[in-house]
C-alpha positions as CSV (number, residue, x, y, z in Angstrom):
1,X,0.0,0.0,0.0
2,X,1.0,3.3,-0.3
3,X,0.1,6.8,0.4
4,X,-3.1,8.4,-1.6
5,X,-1.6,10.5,-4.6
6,X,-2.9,14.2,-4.9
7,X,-2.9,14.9,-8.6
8,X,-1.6,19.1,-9.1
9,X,-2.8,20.3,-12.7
10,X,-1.4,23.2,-14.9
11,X,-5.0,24.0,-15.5
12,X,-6.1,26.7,-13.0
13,X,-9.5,26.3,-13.8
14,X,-9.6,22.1,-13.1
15,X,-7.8,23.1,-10.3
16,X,-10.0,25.2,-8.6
17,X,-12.9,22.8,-9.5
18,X,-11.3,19.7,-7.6
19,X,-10.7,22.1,-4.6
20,X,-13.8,23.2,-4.6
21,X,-15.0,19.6,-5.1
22,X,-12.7,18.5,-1.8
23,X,-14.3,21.2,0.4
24,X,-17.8,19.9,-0.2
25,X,-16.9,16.6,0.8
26,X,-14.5,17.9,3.9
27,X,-17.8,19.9,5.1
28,X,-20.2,17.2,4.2
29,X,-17.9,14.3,6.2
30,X,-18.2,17.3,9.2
31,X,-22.2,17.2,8.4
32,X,-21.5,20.7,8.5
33,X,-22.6,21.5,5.0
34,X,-25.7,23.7,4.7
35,X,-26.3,21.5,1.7
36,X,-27.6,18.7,4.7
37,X,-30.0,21.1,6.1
38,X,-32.7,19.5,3.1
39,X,-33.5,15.7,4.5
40,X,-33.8,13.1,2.0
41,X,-34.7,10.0,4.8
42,X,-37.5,9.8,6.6
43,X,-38.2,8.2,10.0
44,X,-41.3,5.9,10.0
45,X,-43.3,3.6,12.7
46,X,-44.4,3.3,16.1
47,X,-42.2,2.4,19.2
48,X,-39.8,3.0,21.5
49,X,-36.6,3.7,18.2
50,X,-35.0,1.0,20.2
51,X,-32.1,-0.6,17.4
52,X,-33.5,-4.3,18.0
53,X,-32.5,-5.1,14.6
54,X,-30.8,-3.7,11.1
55,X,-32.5,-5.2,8.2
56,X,-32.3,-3.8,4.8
57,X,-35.7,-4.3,2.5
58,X,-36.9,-2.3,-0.9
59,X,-35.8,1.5,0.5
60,X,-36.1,1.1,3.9
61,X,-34.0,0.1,7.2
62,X,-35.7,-1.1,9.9
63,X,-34.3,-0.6,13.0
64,X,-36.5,-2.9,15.1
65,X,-40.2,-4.9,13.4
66,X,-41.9,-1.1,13.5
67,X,-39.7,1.7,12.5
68,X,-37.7,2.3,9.9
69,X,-35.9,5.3,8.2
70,X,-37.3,5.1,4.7
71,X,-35.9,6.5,0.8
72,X,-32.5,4.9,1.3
73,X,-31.4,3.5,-2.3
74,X,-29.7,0.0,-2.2
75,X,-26.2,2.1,-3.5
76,X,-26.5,4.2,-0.1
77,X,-27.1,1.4,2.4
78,X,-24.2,-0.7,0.2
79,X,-21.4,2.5,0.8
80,X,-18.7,2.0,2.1
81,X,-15.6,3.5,3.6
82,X,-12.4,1.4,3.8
83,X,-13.8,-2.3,4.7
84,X,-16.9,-0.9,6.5
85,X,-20.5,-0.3,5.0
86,X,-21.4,3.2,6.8
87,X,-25.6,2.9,7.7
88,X,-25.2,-0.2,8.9
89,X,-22.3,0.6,11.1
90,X,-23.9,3.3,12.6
91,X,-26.6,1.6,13.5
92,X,-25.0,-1.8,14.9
93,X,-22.9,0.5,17.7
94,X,-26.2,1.8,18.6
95,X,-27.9,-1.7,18.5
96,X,-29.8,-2.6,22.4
97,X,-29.9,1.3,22.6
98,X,-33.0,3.7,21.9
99,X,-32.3,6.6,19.6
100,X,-33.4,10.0,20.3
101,X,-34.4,12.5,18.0
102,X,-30.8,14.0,17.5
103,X,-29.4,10.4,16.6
104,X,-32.3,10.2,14.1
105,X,-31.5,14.0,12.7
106,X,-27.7,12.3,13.0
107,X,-28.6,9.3,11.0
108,X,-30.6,11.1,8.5
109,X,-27.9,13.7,7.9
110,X,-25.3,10.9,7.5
111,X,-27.9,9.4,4.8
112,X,-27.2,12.8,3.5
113,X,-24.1,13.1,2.9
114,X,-23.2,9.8,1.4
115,X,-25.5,11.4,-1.5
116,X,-23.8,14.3,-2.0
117,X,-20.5,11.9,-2.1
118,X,-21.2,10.0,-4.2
119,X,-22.7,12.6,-6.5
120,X,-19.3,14.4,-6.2
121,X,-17.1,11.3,-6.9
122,X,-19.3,11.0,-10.3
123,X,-18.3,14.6,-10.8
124,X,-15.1,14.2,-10.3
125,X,-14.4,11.1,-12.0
126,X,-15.8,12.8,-15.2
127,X,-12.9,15.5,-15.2
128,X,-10.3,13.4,-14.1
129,X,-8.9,12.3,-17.2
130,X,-8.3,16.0,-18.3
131,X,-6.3,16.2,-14.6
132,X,-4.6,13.6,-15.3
133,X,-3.2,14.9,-18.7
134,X,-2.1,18.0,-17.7
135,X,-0.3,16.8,-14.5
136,X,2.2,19.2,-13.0
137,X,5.8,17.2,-12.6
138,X,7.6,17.3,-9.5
């Protein structure tokens, strides 16, 4: 393994765009971007929000046989960051324990954000080529 590789273009403008794409993700990692403000989860069901159990099904994770946070696509819940898949990580270290309505706002920003990343990796990957070819040598 080695050290990730930060790619420095001639091009000023490509530059600034992958900057500008870093900081998105930097703020959105924080869940401090405004752009998190907007949900795109909703919690659903009756009980105690007690993590009983974490079971993925069309859309939805159910946290115990009543509840669930709804509208998260299979490619959301599948994420994941080194060898861990992030919703369903979350949610195990909570498992025997009752969320409360911050966790929920927690979760639901975390949702979030792994949207917005993966919408920015798409972006990125699209101009990276054009980095690539106009590398600066060190």
């Amino acid at each position: 393994m080695d050290f990730p590789r930060v790619p420095f273009t001639k091009d000023g403008r490509l530059f600034s765009k992958m900057a500008d794409y870093g900081n998105r993700l930097v703020e959105l990692h924080l869940l401090k971007s405004p752009e998190l403000e907007q949900p795109v989860v909703k919690f659903q069901g009756e009980g105690d929000n007690r993590v009983e159990i974490i079971c993925y099904e069309k859309d939805r994770v159910y946290i115990n046989k009543n509840q669930y946070f709804e509208r998260i696509p299979e490619n959301i819940w599948q994420y994941q960051i080194g060898a861990y898949q992030v919703c369903d990580k979350w949610l195990k270290e909570r498992k025997g324990k009752k969320l409360s309505l911050e966790d929920i706002k927690h979760y639901c920003k975390i949702v979030a954000a792994l949207k917005k990343t993966m919408s920015i990796q798409n972006k990125i990957d699209e101009i990276y080529d054009q980095i690539e070819e106009n590398l600066v040598e060190f």
